[in-house]
N, CA and C atoms as an extended XYZ file, in Angstrom:
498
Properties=species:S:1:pos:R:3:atomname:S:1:resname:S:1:resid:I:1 pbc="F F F"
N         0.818       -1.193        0.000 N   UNK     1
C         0.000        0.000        0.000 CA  UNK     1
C         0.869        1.267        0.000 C   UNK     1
N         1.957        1.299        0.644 N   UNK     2
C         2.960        1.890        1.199 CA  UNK     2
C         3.688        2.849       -0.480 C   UNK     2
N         3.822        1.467       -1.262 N   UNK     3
C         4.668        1.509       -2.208 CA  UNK     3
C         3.881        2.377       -3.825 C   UNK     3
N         2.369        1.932       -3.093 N   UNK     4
C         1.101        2.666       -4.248 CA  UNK     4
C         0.759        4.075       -4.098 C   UNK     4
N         0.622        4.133       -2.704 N   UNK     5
C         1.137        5.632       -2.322 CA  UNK     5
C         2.010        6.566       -2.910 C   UNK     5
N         2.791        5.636       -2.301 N   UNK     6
C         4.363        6.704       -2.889 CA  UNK     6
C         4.568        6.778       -4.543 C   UNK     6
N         4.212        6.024       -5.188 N   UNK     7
C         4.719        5.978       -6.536 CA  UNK     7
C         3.369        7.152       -7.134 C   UNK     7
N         1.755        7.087       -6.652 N   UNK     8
C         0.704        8.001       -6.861 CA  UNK     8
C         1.482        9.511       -6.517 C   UNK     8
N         2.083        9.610       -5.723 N   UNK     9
C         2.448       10.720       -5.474 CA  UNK     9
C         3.770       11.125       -6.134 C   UNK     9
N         4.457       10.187       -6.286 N   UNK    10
C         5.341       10.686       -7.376 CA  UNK    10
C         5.018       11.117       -8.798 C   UNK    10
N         4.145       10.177       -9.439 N   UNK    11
C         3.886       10.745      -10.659 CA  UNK    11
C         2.902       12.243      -10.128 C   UNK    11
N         1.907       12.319       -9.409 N   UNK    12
C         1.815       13.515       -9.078 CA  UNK    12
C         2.468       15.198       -9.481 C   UNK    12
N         3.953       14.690       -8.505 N   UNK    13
C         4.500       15.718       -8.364 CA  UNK    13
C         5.405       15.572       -9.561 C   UNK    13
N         5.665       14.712      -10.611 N   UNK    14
C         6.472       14.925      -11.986 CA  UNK    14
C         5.262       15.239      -12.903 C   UNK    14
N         4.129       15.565      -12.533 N   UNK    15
C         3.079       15.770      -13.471 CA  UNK    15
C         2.813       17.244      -13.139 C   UNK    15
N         2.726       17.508      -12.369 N   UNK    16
C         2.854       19.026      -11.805 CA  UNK    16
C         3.925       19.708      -12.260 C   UNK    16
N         5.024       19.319      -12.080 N   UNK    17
C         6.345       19.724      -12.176 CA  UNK    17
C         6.312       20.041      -13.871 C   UNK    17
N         6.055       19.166      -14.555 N   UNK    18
C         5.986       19.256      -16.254 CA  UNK    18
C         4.878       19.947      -16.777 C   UNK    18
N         3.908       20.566      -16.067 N   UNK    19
C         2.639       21.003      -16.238 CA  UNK    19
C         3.261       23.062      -15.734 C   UNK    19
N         3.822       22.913      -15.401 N   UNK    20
C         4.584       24.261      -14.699 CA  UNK    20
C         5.312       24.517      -15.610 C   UNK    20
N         5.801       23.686      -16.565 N   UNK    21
C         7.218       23.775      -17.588 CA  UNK    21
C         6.654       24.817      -18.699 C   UNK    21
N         4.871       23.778      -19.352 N   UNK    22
C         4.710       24.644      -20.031 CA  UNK    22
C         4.161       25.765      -20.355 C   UNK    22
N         4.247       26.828      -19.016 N   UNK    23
C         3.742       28.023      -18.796 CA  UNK    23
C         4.539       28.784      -18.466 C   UNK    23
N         6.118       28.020      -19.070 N   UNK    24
C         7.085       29.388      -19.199 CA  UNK    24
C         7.061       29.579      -20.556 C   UNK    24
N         6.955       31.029      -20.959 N   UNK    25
C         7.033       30.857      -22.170 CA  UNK    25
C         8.294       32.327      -22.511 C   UNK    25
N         8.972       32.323      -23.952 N   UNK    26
C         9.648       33.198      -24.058 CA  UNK    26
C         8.976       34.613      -23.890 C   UNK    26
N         9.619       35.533      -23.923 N   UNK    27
C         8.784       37.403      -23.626 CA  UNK    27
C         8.587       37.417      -25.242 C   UNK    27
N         8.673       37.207      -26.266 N   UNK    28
C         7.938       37.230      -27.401 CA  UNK    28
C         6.535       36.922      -27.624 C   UNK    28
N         6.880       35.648      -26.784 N   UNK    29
C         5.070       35.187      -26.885 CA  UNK    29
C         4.242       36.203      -25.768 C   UNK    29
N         5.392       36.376      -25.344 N   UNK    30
C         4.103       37.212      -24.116 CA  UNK    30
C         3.738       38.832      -24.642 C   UNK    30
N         4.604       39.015      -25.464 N   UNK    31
C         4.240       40.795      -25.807 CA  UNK    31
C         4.565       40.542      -27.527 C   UNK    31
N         3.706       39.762      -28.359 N   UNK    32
C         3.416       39.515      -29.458 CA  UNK    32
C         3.698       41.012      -30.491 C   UNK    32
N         4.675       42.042      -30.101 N   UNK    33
C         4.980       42.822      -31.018 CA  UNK    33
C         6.443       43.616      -31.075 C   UNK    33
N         6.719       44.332      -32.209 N   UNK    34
C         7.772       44.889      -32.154 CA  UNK    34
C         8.977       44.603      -30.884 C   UNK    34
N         9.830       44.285      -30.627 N   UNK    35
C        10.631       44.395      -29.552 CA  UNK    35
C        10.611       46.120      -28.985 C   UNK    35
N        11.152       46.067      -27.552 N   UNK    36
C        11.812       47.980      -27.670 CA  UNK    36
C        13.012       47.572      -27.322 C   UNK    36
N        13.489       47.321      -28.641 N   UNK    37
C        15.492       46.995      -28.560 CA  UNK    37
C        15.594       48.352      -29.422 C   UNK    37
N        16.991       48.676      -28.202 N   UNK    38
C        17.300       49.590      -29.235 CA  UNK    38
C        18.895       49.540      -29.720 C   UNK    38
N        19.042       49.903      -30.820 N   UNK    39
C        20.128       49.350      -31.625 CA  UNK    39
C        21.271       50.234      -31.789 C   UNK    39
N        22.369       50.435      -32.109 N   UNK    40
C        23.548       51.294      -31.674 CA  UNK    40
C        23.541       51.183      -33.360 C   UNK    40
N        23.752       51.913      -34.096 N   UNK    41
C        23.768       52.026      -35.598 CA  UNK    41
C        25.668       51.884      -35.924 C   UNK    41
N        25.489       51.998      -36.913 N   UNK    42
C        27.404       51.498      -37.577 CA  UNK    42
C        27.889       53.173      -37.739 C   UNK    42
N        27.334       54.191      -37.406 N   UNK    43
C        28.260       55.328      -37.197 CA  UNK    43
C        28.142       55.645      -35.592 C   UNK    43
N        28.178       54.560      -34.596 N   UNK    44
C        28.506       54.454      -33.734 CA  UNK    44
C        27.695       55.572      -32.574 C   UNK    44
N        26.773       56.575      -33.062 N   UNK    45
C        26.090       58.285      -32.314 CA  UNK    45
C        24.744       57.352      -31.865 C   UNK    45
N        24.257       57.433      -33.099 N   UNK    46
C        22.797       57.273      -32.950 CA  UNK    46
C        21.986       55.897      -32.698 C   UNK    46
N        20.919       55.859      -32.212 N   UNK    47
C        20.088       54.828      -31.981 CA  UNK    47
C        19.061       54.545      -32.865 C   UNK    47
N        18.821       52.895      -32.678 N   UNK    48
C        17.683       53.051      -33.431 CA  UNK    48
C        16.803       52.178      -32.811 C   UNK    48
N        15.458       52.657      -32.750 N   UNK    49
C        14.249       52.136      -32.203 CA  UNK    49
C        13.188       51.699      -32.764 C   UNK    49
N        12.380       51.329      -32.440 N   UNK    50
C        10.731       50.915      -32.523 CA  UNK    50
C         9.893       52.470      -33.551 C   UNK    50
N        10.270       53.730      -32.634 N   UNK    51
C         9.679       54.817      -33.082 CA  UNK    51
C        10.087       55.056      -34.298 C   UNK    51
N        11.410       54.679      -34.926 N   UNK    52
C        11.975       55.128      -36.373 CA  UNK    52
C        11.786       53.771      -37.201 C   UNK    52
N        10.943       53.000      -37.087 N   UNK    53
C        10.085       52.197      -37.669 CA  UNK    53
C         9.175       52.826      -38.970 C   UNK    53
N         9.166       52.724      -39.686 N   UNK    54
C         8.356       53.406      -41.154 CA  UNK    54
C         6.438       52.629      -40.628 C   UNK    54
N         5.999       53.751      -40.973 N   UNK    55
C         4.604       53.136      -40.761 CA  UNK    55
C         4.009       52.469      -41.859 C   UNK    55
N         3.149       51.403      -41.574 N   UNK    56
C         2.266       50.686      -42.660 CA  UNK    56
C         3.178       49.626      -43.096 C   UNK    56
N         4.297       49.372      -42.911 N   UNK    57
C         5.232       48.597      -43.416 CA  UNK    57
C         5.940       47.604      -42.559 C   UNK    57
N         5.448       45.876      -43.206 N   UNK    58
C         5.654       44.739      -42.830 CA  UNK    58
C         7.186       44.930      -42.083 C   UNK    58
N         7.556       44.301      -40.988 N   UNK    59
C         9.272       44.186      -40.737 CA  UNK    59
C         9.683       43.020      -40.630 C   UNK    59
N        10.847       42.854      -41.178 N   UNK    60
C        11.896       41.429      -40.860 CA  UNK    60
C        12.603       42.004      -39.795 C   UNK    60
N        12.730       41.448      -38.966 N   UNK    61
C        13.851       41.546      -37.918 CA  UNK    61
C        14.851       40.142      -38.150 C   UNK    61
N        16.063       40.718      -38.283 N   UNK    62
C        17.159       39.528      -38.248 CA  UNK    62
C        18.066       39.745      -37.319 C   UNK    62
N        18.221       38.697      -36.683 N   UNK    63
C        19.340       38.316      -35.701 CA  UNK    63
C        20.677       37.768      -36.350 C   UNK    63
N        21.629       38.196      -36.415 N   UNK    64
C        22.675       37.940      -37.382 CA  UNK    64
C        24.082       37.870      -36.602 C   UNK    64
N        25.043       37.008      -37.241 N   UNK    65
C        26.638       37.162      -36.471 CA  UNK    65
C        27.277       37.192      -38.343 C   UNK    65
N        27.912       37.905      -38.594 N   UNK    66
C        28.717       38.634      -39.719 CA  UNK    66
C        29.612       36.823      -40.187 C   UNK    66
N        30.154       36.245      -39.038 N   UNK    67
C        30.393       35.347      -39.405 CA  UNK    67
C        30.161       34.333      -39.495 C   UNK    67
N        28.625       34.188      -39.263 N   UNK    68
C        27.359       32.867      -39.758 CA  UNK    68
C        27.855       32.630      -40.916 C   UNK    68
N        27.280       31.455      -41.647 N   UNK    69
C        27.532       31.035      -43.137 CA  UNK    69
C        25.640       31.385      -43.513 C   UNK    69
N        25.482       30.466      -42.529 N   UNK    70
C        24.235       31.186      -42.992 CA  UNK    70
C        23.126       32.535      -43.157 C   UNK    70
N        24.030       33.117      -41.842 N   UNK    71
C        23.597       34.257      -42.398 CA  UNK    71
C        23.771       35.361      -43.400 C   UNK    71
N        25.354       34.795      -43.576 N   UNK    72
C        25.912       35.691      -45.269 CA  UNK    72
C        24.610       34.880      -46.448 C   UNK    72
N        24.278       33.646      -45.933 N   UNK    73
C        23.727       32.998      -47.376 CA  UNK    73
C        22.282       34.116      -47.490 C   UNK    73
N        21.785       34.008      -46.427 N   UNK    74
C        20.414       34.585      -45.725 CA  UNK    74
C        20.461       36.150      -46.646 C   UNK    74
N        21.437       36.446      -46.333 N   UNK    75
C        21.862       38.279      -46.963 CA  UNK    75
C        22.113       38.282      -48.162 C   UNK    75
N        22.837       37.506      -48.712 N   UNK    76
C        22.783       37.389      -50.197 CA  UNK    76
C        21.703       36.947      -50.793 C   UNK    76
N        20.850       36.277      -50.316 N   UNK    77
C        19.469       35.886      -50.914 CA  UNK    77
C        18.903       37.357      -50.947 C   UNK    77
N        18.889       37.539      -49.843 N   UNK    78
C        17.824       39.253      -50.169 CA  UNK    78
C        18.178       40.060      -50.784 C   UNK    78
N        19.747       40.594      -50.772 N   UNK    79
C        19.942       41.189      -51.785 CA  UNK    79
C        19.729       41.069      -53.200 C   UNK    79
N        19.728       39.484      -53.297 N   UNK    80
C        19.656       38.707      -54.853 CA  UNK    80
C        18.091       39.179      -55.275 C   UNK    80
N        17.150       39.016      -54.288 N   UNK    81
C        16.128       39.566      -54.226 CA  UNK    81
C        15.327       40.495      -53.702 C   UNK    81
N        16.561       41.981      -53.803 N   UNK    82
C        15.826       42.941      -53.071 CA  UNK    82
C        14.458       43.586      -53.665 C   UNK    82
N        13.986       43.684      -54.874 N   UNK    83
C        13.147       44.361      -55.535 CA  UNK    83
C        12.121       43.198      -55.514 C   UNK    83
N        12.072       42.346      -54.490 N   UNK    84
C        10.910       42.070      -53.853 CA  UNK    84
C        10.720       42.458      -52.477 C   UNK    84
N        11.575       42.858      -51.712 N   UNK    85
C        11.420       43.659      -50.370 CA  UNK    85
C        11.070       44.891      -49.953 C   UNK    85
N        10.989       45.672      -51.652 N   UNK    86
C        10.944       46.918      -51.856 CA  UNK    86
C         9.667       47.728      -50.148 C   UNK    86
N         8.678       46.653      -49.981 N   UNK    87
C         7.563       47.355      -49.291 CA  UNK    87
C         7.976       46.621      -47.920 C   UNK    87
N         9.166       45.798      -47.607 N   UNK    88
C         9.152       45.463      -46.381 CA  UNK    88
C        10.705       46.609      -45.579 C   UNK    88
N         9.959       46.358      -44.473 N   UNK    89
C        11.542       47.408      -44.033 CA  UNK    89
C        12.100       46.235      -43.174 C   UNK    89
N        13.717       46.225      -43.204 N   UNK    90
C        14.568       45.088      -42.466 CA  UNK    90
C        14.915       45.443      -41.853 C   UNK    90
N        15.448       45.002      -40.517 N   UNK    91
C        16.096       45.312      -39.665 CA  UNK    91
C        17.307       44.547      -39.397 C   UNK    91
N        18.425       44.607      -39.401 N   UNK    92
C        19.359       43.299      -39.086 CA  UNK    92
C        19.990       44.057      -37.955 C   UNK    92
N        19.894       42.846      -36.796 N   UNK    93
C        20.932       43.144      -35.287 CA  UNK    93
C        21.937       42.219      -34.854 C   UNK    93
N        23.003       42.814      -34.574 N   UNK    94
C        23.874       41.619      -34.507 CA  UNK    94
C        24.160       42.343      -32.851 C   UNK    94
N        24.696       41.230      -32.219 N   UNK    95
C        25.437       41.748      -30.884 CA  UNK    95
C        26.995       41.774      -31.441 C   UNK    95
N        27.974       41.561      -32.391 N   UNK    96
C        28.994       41.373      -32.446 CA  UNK    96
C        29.793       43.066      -32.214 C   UNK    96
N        31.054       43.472      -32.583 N   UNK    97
C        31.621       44.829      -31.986 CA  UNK    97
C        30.893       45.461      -33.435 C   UNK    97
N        30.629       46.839      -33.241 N   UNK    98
C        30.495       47.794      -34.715 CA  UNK    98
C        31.539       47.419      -36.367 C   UNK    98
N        31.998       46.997      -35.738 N   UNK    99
C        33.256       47.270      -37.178 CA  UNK    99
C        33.451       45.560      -37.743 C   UNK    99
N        32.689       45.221      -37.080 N   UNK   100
C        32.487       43.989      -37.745 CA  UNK   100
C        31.193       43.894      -38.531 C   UNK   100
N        30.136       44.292      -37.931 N   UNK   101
C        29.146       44.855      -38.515 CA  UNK   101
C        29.088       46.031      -39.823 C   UNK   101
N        29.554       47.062      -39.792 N   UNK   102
C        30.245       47.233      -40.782 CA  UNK   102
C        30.924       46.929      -42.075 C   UNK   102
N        31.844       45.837      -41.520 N   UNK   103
C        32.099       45.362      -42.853 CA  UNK   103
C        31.155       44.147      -42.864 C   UNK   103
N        30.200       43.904      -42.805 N   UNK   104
C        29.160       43.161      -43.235 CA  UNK   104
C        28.260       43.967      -43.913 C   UNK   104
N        28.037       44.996      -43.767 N   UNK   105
C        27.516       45.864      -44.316 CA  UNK   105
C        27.856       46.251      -45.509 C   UNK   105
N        29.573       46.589      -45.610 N   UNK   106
C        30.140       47.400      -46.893 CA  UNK   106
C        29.987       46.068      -48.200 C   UNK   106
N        30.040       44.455      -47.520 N   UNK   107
C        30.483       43.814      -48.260 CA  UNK   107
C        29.390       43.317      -49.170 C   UNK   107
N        27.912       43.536      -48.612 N   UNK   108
C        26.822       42.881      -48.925 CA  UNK   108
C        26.376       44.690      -49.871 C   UNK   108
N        27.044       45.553      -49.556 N   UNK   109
C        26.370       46.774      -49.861 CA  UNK   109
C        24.570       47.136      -49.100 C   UNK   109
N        24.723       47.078      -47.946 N   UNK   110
C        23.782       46.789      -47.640 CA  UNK   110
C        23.163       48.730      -47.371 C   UNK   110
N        24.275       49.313      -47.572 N   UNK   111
C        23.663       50.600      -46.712 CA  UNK   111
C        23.035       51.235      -48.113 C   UNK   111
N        23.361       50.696      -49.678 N   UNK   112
C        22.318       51.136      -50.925 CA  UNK   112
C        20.805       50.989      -50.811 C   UNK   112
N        20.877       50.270      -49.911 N   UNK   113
C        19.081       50.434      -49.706 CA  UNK   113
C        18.723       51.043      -48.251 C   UNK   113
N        17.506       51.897      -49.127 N   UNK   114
C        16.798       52.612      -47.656 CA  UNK   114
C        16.010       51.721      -47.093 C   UNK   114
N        15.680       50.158      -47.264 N   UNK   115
C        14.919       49.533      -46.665 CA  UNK   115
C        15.501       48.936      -46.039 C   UNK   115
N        17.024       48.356      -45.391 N   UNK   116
C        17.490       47.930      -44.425 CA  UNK   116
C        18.448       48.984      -43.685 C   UNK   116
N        18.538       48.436      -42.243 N   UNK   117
C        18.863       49.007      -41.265 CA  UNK   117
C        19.611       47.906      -40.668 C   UNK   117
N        21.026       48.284      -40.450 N   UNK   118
C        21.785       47.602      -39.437 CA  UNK   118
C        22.202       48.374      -38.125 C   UNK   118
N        22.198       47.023      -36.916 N   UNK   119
C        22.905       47.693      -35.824 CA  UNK   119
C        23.648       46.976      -34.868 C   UNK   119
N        23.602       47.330      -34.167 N   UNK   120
C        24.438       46.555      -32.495 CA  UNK   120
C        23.678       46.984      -31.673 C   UNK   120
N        23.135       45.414      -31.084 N   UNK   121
C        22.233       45.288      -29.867 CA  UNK   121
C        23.206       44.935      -28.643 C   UNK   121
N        23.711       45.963      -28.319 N   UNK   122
C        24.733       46.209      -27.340 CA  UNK   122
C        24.188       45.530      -25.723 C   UNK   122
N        23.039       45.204      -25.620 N   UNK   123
C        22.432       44.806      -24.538 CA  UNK   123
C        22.020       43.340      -24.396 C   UNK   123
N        22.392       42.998      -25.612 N   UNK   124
C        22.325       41.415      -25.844 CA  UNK   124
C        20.753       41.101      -25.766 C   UNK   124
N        19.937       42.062      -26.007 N   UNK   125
C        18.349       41.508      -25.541 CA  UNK   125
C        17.498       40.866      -26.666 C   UNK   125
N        18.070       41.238      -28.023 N   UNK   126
C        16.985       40.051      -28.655 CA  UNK   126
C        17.009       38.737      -28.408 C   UNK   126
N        18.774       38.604      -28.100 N   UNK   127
C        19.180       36.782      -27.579 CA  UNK   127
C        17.829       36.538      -26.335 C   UNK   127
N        17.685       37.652      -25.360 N   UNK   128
C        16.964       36.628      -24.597 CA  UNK   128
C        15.514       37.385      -24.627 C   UNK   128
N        15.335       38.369      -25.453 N   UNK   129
C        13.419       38.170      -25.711 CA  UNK   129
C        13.168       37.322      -26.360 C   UNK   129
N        14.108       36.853      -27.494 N   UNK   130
C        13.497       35.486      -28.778 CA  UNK   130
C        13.998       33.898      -27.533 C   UNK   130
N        15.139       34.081      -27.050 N   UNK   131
C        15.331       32.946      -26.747 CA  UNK   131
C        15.680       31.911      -27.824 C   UNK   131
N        16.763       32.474      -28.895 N   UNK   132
C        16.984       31.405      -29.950 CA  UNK   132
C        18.321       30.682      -29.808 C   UNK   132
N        18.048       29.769      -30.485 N   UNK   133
C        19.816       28.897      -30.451 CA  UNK   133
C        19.880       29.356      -31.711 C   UNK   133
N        19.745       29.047      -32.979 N   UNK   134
C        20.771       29.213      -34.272 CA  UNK   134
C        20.093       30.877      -34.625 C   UNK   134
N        21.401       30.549      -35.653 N   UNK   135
C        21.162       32.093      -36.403 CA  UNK   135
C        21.900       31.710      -38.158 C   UNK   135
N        20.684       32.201      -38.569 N   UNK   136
C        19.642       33.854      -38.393 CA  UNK   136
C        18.871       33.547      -37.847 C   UNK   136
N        18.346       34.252      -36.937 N   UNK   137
C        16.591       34.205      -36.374 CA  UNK   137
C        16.115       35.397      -37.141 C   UNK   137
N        14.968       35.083      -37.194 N   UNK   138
C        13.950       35.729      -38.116 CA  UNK   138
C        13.087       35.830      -37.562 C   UNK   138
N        12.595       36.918      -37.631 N   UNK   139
C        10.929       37.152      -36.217 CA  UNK   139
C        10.507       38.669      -37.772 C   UNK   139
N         9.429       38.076      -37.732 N   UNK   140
C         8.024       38.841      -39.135 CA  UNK   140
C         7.239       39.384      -38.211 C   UNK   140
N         7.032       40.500      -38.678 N   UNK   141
C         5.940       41.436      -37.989 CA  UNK   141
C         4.798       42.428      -39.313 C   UNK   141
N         3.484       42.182      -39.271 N   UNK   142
C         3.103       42.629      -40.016 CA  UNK   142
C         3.130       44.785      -40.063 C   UNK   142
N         1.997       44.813      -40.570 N   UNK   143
C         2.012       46.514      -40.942 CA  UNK   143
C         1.826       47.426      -39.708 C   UNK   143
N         0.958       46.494      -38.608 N   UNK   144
C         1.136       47.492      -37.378 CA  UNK   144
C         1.698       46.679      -36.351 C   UNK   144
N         3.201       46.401      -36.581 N   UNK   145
C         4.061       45.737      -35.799 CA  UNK   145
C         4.174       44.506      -34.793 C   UNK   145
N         2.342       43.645      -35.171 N   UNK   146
C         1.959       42.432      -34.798 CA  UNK   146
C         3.203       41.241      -34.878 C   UNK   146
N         3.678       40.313      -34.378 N   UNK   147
C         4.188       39.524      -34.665 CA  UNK   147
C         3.617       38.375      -35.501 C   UNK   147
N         4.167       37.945      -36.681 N   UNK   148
C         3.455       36.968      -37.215 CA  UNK   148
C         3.752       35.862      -37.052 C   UNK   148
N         5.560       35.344      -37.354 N   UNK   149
C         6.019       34.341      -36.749 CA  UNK   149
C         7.374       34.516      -36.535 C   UNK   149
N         8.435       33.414      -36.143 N   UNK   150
C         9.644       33.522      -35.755 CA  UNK   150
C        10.263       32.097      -36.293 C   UNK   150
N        11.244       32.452      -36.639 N   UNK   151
C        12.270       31.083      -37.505 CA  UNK   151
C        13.994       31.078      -37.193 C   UNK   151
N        14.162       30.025      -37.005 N   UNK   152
C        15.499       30.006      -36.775 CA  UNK   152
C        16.324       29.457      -37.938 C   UNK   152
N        17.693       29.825      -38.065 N   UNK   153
C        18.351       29.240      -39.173 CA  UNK   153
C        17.680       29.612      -40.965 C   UNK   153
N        18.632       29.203      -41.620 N   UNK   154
C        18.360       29.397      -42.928 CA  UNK   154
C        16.933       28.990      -43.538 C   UNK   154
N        16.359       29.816      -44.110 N   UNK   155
C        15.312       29.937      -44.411 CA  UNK   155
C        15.148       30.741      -45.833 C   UNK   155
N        14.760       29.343      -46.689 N   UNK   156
C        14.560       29.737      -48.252 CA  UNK   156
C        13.878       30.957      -48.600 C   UNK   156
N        14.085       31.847      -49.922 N   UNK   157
C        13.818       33.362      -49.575 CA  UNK   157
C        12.271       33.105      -49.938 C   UNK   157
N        11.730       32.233      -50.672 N   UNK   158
C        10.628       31.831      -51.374 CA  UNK   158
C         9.197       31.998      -49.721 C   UNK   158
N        10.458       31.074      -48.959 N   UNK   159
C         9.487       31.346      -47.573 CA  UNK   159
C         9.216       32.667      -46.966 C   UNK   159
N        10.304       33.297      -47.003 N   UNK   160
C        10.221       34.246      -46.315 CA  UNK   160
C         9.608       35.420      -47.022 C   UNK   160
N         9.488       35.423      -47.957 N   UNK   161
C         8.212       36.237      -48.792 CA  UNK   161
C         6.967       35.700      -48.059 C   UNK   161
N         6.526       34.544      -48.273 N   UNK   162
C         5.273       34.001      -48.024 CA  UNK   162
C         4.661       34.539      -46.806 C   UNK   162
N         5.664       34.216      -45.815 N   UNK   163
C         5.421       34.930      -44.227 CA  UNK   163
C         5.276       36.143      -44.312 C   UNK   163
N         5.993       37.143      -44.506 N   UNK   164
C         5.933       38.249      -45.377 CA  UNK   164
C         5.027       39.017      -45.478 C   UNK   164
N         3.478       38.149      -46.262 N   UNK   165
C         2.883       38.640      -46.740 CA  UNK   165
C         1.535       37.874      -45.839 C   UNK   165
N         1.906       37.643      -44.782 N   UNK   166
C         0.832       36.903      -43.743 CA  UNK   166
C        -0.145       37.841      -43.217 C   UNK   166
């Protein structure tokens, strides 16, 4: 009886215990919009925020390290296909130093378009509002800064239109 007890109460308390697990959830899911990260830009003065966001217009937010493979692949896709991004505005954040960022920038030519924006998330906070392991992370936000979805790793550009346009 002793032994029916104890084992009832064990699964109990590992059923509880795993029932608690899944009501942590990342701060994305909990505030389903725009982050308020703010980003240290590549001329090192100015910031950039949520408020210098273009209105009416879908956002990619990318989480990026200059020396991903995939995220150079990720960047060359869009560029390959920027004149389909024409109506989305990008955001790419890397935590790495400015001048690495930079020349990720000069090399992709990324500062020819007014629709992306690079920076340094000097506070390390998209790592822990998304809570991602690989990169690129990709977090879509529609026209009034709703979140639509979030993706980790390389992600065909074909998709990322699709989401895009969610």
């Amino acid at each position: 009886m002793k032994k029916t007890f104890l084992l009832l109460l064990g699964l109990a308390m590992l059923f509880n215990a795993s029932a608690q697990n899944d009501t942590i959830q990342p701060p994305y899911k909990k505030v389903p919009f725009y982050p308020p990260v703010k980003l240290l830009m590549t001329d090192s003065v100015t910031f950039y925020t949520k408020a210098e966001l273009p209105k009416n217009k879908p956002v990619l937010l990318i989480v990026f390290n200059p020396e991903c493979d995939h995220c150079q692949h990720e960047t060359e896709a869009i560029v390959q296909n920027i004149d389909k991004f024409k109506n989305v505005h990008i955001v790419m954040a890397s935590f790495v130093p400015l001048t690495e960022i930079s020349k990720f920038r000069e090399k992709y030519k990324l500062g020819n378009y007014k629709n992306i924006v690079l920076g340094q998330d000097t506070h390390y906070f998209l790592l822990s509002f998304y809570q991602g392991h690989s990169l690129p992370y990709l977090a879509f936000y529609n026209k009034k800064k709703g979140l639509i979805s979030t993706f980790e790793g390389s992600m065909p550009i074909e998709k990322v239109l699709e989401e895009i346009k969610k």
